[in-house]
Structures are given as C-alpha cells and as structure tokens.
ROKE-475857 format. One record per residue (C-alpha): x, y, z; residue in three letters. Coordinates in steps of 0.5 Angstrom, whole numbers, plus 2048, in hexadecimal, padded with zeros to 3 digits. Layout:
residues N
XYZALA
...
This chain:
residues 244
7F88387DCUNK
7FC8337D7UNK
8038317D9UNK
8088317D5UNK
80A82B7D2UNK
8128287D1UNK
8128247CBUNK
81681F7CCUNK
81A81A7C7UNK
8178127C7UNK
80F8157C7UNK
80F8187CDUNK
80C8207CFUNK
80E8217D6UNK
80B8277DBUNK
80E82A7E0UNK
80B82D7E7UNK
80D8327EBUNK
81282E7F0UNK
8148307F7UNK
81B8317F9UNK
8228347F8UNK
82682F7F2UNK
81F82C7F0UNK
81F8297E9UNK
81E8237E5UNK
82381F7E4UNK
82581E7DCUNK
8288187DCUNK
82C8127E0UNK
8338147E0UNK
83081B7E2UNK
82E8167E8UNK
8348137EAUNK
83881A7E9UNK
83381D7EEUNK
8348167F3UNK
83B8157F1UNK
8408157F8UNK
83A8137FCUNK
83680C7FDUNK
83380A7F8UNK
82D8067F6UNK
82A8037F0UNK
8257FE7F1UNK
8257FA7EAUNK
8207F47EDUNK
8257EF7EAUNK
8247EB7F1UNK
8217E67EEUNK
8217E27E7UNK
81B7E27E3UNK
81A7E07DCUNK
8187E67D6UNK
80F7E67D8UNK
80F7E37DFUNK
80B7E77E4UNK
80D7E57EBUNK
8087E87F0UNK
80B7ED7F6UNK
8097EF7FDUNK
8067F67FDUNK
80A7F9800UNK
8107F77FDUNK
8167F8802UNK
81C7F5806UNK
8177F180BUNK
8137EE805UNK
81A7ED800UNK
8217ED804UNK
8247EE7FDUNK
8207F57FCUNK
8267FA7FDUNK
8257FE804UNK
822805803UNK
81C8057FFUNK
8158017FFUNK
8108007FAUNK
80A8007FAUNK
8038017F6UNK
7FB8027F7UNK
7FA7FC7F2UNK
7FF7F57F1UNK
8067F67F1UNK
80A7F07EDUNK
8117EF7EAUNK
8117EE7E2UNK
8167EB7DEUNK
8177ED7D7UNK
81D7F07D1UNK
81F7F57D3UNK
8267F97D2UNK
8297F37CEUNK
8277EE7D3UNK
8227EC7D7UNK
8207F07DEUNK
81C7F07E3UNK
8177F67E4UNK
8147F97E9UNK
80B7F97E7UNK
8057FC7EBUNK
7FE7FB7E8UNK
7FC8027EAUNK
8008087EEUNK
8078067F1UNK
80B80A7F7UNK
8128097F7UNK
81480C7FFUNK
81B80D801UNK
81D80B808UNK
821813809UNK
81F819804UNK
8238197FEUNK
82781E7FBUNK
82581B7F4UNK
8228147F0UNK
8208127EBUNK
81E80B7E7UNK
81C8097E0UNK
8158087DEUNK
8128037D8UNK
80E8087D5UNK
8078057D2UNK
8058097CBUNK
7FF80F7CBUNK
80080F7D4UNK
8008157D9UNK
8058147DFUNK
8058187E5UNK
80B8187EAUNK
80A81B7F1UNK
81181D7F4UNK
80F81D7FCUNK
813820802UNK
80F81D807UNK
80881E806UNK
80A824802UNK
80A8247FBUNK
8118287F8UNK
8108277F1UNK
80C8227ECUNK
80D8207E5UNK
80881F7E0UNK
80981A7D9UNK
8078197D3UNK
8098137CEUNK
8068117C8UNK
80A80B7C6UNK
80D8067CBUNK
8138087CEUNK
8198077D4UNK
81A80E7D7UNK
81E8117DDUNK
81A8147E1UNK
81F8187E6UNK
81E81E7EBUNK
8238227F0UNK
8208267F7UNK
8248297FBUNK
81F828801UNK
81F821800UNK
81B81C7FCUNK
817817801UNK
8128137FCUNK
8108147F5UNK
80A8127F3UNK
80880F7EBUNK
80180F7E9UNK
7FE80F7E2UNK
7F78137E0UNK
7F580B7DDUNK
7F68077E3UNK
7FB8047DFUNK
8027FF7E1UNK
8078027E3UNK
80E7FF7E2UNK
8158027E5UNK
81C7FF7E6UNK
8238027E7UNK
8208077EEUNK
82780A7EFUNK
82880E7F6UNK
82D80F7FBUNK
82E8177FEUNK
82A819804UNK
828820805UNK
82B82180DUNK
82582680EUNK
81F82280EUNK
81A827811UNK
81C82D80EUNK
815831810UNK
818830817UNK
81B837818UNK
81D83781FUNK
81F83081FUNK
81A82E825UNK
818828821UNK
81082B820UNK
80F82F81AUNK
80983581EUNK
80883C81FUNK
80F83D822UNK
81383B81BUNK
80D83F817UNK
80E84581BUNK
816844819UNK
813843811UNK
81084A811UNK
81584E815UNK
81A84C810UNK
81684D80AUNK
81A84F804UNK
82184E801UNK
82484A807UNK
82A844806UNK
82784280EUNK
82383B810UNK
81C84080FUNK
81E83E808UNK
81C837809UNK
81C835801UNK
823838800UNK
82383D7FAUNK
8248447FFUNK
81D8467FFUNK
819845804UNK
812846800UNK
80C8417FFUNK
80F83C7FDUNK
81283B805UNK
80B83C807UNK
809837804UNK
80D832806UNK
80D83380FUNK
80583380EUNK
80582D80AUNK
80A82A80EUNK
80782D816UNK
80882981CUNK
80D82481EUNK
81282281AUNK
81381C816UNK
81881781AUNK
C-alpha cells in the first residue's frame, strides 16, 4: 500500500506511519517545542562547546556522551554504526557546530520523553527514516524526502515517552543534526506493566482482555480510552521485566 505523502515547503515530502500513543504527533515547529516543554527543564543541545572555524572536521568518541565530553548537556548521548565527527560551517548567519554520523545515528535519552526535536541539514534528492523508540518499541516513525538541499525541523510528541530516535538514510548517506531540544520526563516509563509488579506477563495480559473495549483504566496502556489492539501491541513488545 502507497503512503500518503505530506508535500512540504523547501523540497521536502513527508510520509507519516501509523504511531502508538494517546497525544502522539509530529511537531510543526520550534516554538511549538518550547511551548510544549515551557515550565519544565529544558535542554537544548547546540554543540557549540567548542570553537571551530567554517569547514573544520573534529573527530568524536562514539558514542558521544558525558564520559566522553563534560561539556555535552546531561540527558542524551549520541551514537552511530559508522563515524561521528563535530563539523563546523555557515550556518543560521554565523558559524555553528554541527553534529555529523557517516551512516545511521541514535539519539538516546537518559529518561523517556514527552516530546523532542532537532534540525536536520538536509542533502538534495534523499530519503530519511526517523525512528521514535520507547525502549525497544517503536511508537512512531517518519519518513522524508528532499529534493533540494535544506535545514528541517524535525520534531514529535508521545505521550508514553520518547527513549531514543533513530535517523537512517536508504543511501547510507551523512547525517547532520543540531539544536536537539528536550526536557519533559513521562512518569510512567513502563506503561505495559498493568499491575505495577515491575514485570510485564500474563497477569497484565489477562488485565488487557478482561478490559477490552472503551475503559479510561491502566488496560488502556497508550492513553486514547480504547483498550484495543494497539494496547496489545504494546505489553507483548514490551513482555518481561521492566526497564530500570
């Protein structure tokens, strides 16, 4: 089946997938983020720790963190499959640090989050794939395309929380972020766990059927008011103990 695809201002097309979650949506914009994050912590990363001059590569530790660099803000670690590196060029009307991963690159938060977002330095006529992650569930992804070279925002909501994001090209191609914006922690971190043992199992499936249907309870573990399949789907991705 052909997904519908979203045409967007500055060469990009954009398809959206199905996503799991009550309050799950993409993001239009920056000041959308910081309305959703304003009265809370929040972090945005800018990679701006060091000086470099426009066209400078500085090679990275991989993954990227604390332990690695003190200056990174605390919360969220980088990582990728190939090479990560810190790039320096024009941007935003002065010369800014940019966050570069030769192949794939993860973005993982220390807590799960109510919403992220970043900018992405988009290359011309590629395809990206970003993967939002509670855990080792997928609850929403993001598909784009450019056609010309351009600076997106690429930003999404979910009300169970966002643990990582995952960024991929079909091409293998750079990857090239900056301005990671965060701060919101979802309380509940294990939602499947409807009993509260600390296990998700048969007791919490049994507790998923039983309320089936319409049910404002803690069955209705994405938070829309339907114990459905979607609920399903989530305790069996999620079965065994529960992250600490």
């Amino acid at each position: 089946m052909t997904r519908p695809l979203l045409q967007l201002s500055l060469g990009l097309s954009l398809a959206l997938l199905p996503a799991v979650g009550a309050g799950a949506e993409q993001i239009a914009s920056r000041a959308a983020l910081d309305s959703i994050l304003s009265g809370s912590e929040e972090y945005l990363e800018d990679f701006e720790e060091v000086s470099l001059h426009s066209g400078t590569h500085l090679p990275l530790p991989n993954p990227f963190d604390q332990n690695a660099w003190p200056d990174l803000l605390p919360g969220a670690s980088y990582a990728s499959g190939g090479d990560l590196a810190m790039w320096a060029w024009f941007l935003f009307g002065d010369d800014s640090n940019i966050l570069e991963a030769s192949t794939d690159l993860t973005i993982r938060f220390e807590e799960p989050q109510l919403a992220v977002g970043f900018d992405v330095v988009g290359v011309s006529n590629m395809h990206y794939v970003l993967t939002f992650f509670h855990g080792d569930i997928v609850i929403d992804m993001w598909e784009i395309d450019t056609v010309s070279p351009a600076v997106f925002f690429a930003g999404w909501q979910n009300s169970i929380g966002i643990t990582s994001v995952h960024i991929d090209t079909t091409a293998s191609s750079i990857i090239q972020v900056d301005n990671v914006g965060w701060g919101v922690v979802v309380a509940n971190s294990c939602p499947a766990d409807i009993d509260e043992d600390g296990t998700v199992g048969f007791t919490d499936l049994v507790n998923l059927l039983a309320n089936w249907g319409g049910c404002a309870c803690p069955a209705d573990v994405n938070g829309d008011d339907e114990v459905d399949f979607a609920d399903l789907v989530i305790v069996l991705a999620a079965w065994g103990p529960c992250p600490v």
